[in-house]
Structure formats: structure tokens, C-alpha cells
C-alpha positions as CSV (number, residue, x, y, z in Angstrom):
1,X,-59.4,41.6,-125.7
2,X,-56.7,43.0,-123.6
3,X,-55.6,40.6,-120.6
4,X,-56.3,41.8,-117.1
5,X,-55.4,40.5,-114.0
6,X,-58.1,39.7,-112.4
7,X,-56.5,38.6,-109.5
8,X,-55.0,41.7,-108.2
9,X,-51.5,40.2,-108.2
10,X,-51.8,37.2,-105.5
11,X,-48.7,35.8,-103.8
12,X,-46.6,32.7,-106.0
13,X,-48.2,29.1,-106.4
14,X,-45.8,28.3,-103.6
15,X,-42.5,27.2,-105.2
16,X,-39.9,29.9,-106.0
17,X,-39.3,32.7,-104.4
18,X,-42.5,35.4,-102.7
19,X,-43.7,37.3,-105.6
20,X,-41.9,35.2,-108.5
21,X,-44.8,33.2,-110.3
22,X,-43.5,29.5,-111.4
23,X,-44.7,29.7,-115.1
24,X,-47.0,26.8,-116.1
25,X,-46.8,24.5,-119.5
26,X,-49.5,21.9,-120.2
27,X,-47.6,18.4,-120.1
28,X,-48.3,15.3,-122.0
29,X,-46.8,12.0,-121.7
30,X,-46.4,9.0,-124.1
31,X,-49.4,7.2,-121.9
32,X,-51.7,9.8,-123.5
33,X,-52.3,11.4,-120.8
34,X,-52.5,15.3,-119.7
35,X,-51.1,16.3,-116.4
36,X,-53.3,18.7,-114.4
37,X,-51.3,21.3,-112.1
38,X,-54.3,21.7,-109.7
39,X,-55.3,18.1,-109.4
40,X,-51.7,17.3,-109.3
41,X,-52.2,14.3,-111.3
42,X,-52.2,12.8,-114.8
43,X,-55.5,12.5,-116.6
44,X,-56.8,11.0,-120.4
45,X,-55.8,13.3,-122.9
46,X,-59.7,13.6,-124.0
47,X,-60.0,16.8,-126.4
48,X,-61.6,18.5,-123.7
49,X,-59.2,18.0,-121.0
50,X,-56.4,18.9,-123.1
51,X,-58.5,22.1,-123.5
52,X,-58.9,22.5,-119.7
53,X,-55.5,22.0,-119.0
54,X,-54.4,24.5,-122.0
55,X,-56.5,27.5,-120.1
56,X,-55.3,26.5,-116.6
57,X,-52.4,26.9,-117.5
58,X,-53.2,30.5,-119.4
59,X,-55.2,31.4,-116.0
60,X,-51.8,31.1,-114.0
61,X,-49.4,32.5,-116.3
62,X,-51.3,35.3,-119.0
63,X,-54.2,36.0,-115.7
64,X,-51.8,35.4,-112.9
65,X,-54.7,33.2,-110.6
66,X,-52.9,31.1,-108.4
67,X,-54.0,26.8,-108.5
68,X,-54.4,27.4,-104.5
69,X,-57.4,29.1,-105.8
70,X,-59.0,27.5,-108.2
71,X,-60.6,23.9,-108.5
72,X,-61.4,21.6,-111.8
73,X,-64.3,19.5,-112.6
74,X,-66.4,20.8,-109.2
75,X,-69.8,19.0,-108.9
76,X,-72.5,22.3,-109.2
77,X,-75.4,21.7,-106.6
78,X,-78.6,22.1,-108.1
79,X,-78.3,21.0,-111.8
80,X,-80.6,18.2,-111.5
81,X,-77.6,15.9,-112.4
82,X,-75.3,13.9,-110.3
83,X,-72.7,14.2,-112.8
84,X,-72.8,17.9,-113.8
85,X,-69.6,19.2,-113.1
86,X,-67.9,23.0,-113.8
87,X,-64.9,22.9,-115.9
88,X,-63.1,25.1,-113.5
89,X,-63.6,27.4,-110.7
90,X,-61.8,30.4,-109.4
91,X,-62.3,32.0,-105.9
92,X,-60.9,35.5,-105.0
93,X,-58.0,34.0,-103.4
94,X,-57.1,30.4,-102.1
95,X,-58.4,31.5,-98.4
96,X,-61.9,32.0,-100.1
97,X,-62.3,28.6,-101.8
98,X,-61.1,26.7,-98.3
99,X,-63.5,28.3,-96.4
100,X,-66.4,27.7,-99.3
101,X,-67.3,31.3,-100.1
102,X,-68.7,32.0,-103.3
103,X,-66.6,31.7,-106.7
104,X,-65.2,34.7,-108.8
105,X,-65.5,32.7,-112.1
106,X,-66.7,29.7,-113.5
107,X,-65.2,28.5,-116.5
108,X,-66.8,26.2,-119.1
109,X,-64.6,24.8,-121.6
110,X,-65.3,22.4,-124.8
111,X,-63.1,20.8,-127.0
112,X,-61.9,22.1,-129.9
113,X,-63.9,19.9,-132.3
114,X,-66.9,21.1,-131.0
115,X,-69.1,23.5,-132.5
116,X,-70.1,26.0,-129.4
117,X,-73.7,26.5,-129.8
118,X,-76.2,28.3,-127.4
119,X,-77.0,25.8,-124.9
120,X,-73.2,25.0,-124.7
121,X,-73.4,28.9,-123.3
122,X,-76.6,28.6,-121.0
123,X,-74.6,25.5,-119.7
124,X,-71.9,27.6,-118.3
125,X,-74.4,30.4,-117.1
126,X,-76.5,27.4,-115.4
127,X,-73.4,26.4,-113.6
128,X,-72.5,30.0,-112.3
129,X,-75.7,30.7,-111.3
130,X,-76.1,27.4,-109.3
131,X,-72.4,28.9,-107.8
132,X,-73.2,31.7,-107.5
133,X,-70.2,33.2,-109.2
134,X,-69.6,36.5,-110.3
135,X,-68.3,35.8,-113.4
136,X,-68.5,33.5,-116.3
137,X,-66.2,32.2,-119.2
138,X,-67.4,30.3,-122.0
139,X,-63.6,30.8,-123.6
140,X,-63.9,31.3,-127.4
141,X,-61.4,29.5,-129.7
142,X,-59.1,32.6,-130.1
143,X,-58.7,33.3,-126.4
144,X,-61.0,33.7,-123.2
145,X,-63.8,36.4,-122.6
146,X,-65.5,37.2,-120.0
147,X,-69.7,37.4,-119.1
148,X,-70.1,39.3,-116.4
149,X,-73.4,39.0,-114.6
């Protein structure tokens, strides 16, 4: 699949300067732990975090979405759990997600020693339709595709 930004180009992550895009790598430590750029914190290096970070990071640099815009682990309303949580979520820009508007894209990742199966799928689309976000991503091992709805 041929990358697009999906974005249209949005301004830097903040640092640098206007219109140069810091680029992003996924950072480990000897703690086992995985740093996450939107959190702004270190994390357990579970599989699946270490897959998270891994597309955050491909968001920002191969995408070009800015981390003012998008959001990890966001509790989903409506999923009849109190722990149900989207992977991460991506507004239009970073105004959108301050003042709560609907998401662009919800993102459900898994790690890699997981088998992706159907319901791992209707997962994500439950989450982006509790959003409700106009896209979804269920990223495949060889790179991310997009559902649209």
C-alpha cells in the first residue's frame, strides 16, 4: 500500500524549526521498558506496547500525524467494559482532540505473537464505532491498512 498523508501536512511536533518534523525512534532502556512519545513516559516493554510504540512512531514519521494529535490507550465509552481501551487515537489535528470532537482513526494494535483473528478485527471496529471515528486500522504484520467506514 502506498503511504499517504493523511494529515494534510500539519505543523512540527513542536521542537525544531515550523515545518521541520523531529523524526521519531521507538526507545528502549535496560529497565525493560519502552518510552512512549505521546505519554511522554516510559512503559513495560509488553509485546504489545512495543508494537504500539513501533506504529506511533511510523504515524509521525512515514504518516506525518503530529503526537499533539493523537492519544494512546483512550478508555472507549460504551463497550460494556471499564477497562476497554483503544490502542491509539488520531483527531484531525491537535485543536480537534482538545476540544473532544470526533476521531479520524482508531488504531488497534496486537502483538506480534498473536495470531489476528476476526474478533481481534470487530474489536477495533467496536471501538471506532463507540468513537465514532472515521477510520479504522487493524495494522497487518507487514505494514498498516486502512478500513474506511
Amino acid at each position: 500500500m502506498a503511504k499517504r498523508n493523511l494529515n494534510g501536512g500539519s505543523a512540527s511536533s513542536g521542537s525544531g524549526r515550523a515545518g521541520v518534523r523531529p523524526t521519531l525512534e521507538v526507545k528502549t532502556n535496560d529497565k525493560g521498558q519502552v518510552f512512549s512519545h505521546i505519554r511522554q513516559k516510559w512503559l513495560i516493554e509488553t509485546p504489545e506496547e512495543r508494537v504500539r510504540q513501533s506504529y506511533v512512531v511510523t504515524l509521525h514519521n512515514e504518516y506525518g500525524f503530529d503526537l499533539g494529535q493523537m492519544d494512546e490507550e483512550l478508555h472507549v465509552a460504551g463497550r460494556g467494559s471499564a477497562r476497554a481501551r483503544a490502542d491509539v487515537v488520531i483527531w484531525r489535528t491537535a485543536q480537534d482532540k482538545t476540544d473532544s470532537k470526533a476521531p479520524l482513526i482508531v488504531v488497534e494494535c496486537k502483538a506480534d505473537n498473536i495470531t489476528i483473528k476476526a474478533d481481534d478485527y470487530a474489536q477495533g471496529e467496536a471501538y471506532s464505532l463507540e468513537s465514532p471515528a472515521v477510520r479504522h486500522w487493524t495494522p497487518p504484520r507487514t505494514g498498516l491498512s486502512v478500513d474506511y467506514k
